[in-house]
N, C-alpha and C positions, 0 to 999 in steps of 0.2 A: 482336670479338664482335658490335658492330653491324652492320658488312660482311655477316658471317656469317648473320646477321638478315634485313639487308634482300634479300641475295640466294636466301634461302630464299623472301620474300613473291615474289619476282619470278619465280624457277622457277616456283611453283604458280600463279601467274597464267600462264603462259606454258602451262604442261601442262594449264593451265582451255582458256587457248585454242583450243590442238591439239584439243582433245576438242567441241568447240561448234562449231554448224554458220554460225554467224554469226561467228566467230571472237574476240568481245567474252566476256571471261570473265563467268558468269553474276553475280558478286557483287562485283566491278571497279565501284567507281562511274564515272561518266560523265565526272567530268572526268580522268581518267587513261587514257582510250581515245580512238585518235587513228582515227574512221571513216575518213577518207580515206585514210591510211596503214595499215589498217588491223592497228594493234601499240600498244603500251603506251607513255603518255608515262614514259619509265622515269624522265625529270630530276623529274619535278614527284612520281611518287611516291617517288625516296627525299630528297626535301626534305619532302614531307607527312611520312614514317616519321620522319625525324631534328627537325622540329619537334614532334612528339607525346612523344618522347624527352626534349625539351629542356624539353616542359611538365610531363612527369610529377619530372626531375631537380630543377626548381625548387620543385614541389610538396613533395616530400621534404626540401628544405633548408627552406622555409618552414615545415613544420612541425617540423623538428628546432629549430628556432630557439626556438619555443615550449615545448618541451621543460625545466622545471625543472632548475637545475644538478644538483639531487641529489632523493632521494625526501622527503626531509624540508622541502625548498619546495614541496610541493604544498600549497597553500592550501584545503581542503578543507570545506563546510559541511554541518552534520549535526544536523536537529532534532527530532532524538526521542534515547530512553534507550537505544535497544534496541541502536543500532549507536555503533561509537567508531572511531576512528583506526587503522586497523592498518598497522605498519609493514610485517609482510611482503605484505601486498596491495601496497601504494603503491611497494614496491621490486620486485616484477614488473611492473608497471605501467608505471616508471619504464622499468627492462631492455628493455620492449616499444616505447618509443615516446613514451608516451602524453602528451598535453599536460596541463596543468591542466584545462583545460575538459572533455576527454576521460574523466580522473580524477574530477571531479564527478559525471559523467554515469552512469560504473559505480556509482557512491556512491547516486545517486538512483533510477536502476532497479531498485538492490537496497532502497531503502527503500520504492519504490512496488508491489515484489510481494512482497517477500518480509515485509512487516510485517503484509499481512490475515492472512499467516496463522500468525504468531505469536499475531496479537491471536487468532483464533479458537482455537490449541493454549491462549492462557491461558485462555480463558472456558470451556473445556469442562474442563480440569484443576480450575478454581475450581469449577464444577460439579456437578465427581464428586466433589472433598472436603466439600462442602459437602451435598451427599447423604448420605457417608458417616458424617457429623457426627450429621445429623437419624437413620440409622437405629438409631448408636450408643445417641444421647439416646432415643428410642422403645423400644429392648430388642431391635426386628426389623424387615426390610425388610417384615412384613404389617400389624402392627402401624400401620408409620409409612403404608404407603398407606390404614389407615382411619381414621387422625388426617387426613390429605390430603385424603381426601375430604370428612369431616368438617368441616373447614376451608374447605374451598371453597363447602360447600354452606351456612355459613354467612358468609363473607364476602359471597356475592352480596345477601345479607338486609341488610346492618348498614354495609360498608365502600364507598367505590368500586373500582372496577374499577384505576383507574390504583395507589390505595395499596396494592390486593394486589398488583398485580406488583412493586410495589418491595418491599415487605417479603418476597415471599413467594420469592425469588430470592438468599436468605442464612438462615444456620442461624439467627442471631439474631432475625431477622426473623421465621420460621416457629414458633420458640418463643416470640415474642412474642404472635403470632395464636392462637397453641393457647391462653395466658393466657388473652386479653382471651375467647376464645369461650369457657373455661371459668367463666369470672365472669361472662360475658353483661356484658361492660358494651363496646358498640362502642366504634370507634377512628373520628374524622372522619366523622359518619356521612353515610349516602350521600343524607337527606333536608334539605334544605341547611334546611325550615320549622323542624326539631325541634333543639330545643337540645343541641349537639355534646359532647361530650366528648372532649379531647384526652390522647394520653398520649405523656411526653415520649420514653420509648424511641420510637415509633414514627416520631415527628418527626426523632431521631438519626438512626433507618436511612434515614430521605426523603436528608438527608444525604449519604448515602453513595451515593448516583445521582451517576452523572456528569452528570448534567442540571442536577446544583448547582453541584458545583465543577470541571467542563470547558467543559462548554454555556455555563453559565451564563444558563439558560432562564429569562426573567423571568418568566413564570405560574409555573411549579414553584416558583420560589424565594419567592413572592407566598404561596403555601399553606403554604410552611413558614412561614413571618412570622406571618402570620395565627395559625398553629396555636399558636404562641407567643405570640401575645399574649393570645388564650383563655387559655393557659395560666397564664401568670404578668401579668394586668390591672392598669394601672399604677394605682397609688391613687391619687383624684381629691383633694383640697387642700380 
């Protein structure tokens, strides 16, 4: 088969030749053209052809070597929920070649694209139930955008900007702000001079920001403290 090979590359240099007015085939590197004899060093290219041979033959053994005795040696690391171990992946993998290191690599590709956009199929899902939540609680989807409006047009008055997004991004949270605006009694209010009033639902939904318990954002978590300690003031001795 090699033979075979290499006497193919030589023919078509040779019939490059015939065809070229200089007789040097046009894509013949330099050192396999003999100008003064003007012909092909044929010894030096099929030692070039069979040393390329011999590098790619070694290539293949050095990574079969790599190669896990079985699919269940692949040592695999995986740091999130969303993906787990799958045997019939790791046993094509394995069928194919692939080295441990090789095996990780699929493992990580698929967790560096293919996770935005789970995260973003669950936050639009959370989203829409949580829509559908508020238009149940409301009676009607017209209903609940003039409670919305309503809401917003007094949150700008009474709350800050940062606590409506967290509350106002969960059906709990939105039902809690319809409350407090129907009692008029604000939630942290947005004049730091005027004495606050805190309410603990509101401080639970801060909570449930991933800015608390992922981030773990020291300002954010500093206003929930705070909000609690307004809340429940330790009695002085």
């Amino acid at each position: 088969m090699e033979n075979n090979n290499i006497n193919n590359v030589i023919e078509n240099y040779k019939s490059s030749a015939d065809n070229t007015a200089s007789g040097k085939p046009e894509r013949l590197p330099e050192k396999f053209w003999d100008a003064e004899k003007n012909a092909i060093r044929i010894n030096e290219l099929i030692e070039d052809y069979l040393s390329l041979i011999e590098r790619d033959e070694n290539l293949i053994e050095d990574n079969l070597r790599h190669v896990p005795e079985s699919f269940d040696k692949y040592d695999i690391s995986i740091d999130n929920d969303f993906f787990v171990r799958d045997d019939d992946v790791l046993k094509k993998l394995h069928d194919s070649g692939f080295t441990n290191e090789q095996a990780q690599l699929v493992y990580d590709l698929a967790q560096e694209k293919i996770l935005p956009i789970l995260n973003d199929l669950t936050v639009d899902f959370e989203a829409e139930k949580q829509f559908e939540k508020l238009i149940s609680h409301f009676g009607s989807k017209e209903r609940f955008d003039e409670v919305a409006r309503q809401i917003s047009a007094w949150a700008k008055q009474n709350i800050s900007s940062e606590l409506y997004d967290v509350l106002g991004s969960t059906y709990e949270g939105v039902v809690t702000l319809y409350k407090m605006m129907s009692s008029n009694e604000p939630l942290l209010s947005k004049d730091n001079g005027a004495k606050e009033k805190v309410d603990e639902t509101a401080l639970r939904e801060m909570m449930k920001d991933p800015r608390y318990w992922r981030d773990k954002d020291n300002s954010y978590i500093e206003k929930i403290r705070k909000g609690f300690e307004k809340l429940y003031p330790e009695t002085e001795e």
